[in-house]
C-alpha positions as CSV (number, residue, x, y, z in Angstrom):
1,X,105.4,98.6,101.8
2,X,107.0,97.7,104.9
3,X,105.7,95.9,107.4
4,X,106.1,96.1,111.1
5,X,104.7,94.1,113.9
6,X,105.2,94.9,118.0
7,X,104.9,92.7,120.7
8,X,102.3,94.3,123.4
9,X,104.2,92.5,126.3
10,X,107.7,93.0,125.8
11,X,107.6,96.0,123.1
12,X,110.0,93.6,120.6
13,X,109.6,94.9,117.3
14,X,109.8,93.0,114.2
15,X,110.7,94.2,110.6
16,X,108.6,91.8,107.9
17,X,110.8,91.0,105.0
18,X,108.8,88.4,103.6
19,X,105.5,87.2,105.9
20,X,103.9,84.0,106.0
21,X,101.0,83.3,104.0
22,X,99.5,80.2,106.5
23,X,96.0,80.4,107.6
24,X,95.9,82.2,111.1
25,X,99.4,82.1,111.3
26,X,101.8,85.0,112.5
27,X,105.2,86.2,113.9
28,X,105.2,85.3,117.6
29,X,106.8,86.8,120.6
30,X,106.0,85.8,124.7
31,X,103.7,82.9,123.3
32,X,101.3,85.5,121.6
33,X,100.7,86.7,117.9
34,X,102.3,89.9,117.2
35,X,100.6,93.4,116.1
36,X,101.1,95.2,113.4
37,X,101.6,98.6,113.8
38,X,102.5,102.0,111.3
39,X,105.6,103.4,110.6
40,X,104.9,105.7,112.7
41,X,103.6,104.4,115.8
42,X,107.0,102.3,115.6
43,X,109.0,105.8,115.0
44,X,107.1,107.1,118.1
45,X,107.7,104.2,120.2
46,X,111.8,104.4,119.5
47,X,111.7,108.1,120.2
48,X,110.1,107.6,124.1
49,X,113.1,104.6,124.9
């Protein structure tokens, strides 16, 4: 299953190929961890921009 994750400052959006296991660990973007979100919210999200 793929994996996506979205900034909430910026609205970068990040495919996971392979995520990192580490303890409270994430993708970061603007000095914050980012969110994952469905495939859907992120196919709703590229419709509106």
């Amino acid at each position: 299953m793929d994996k996506i994750v979205r900034c909430e400052k910026c609205g970068a959006m990040v495919k996971v190929l392979i995520d990192c296991t580490c303890e409270n660990c994430g993708i970061k973007c603007c000095g914050e961890t980012m969110k994952e979100i469905s495939a859907e919210e992120a196919e709703k999200y590229l419709e509106n921009k």
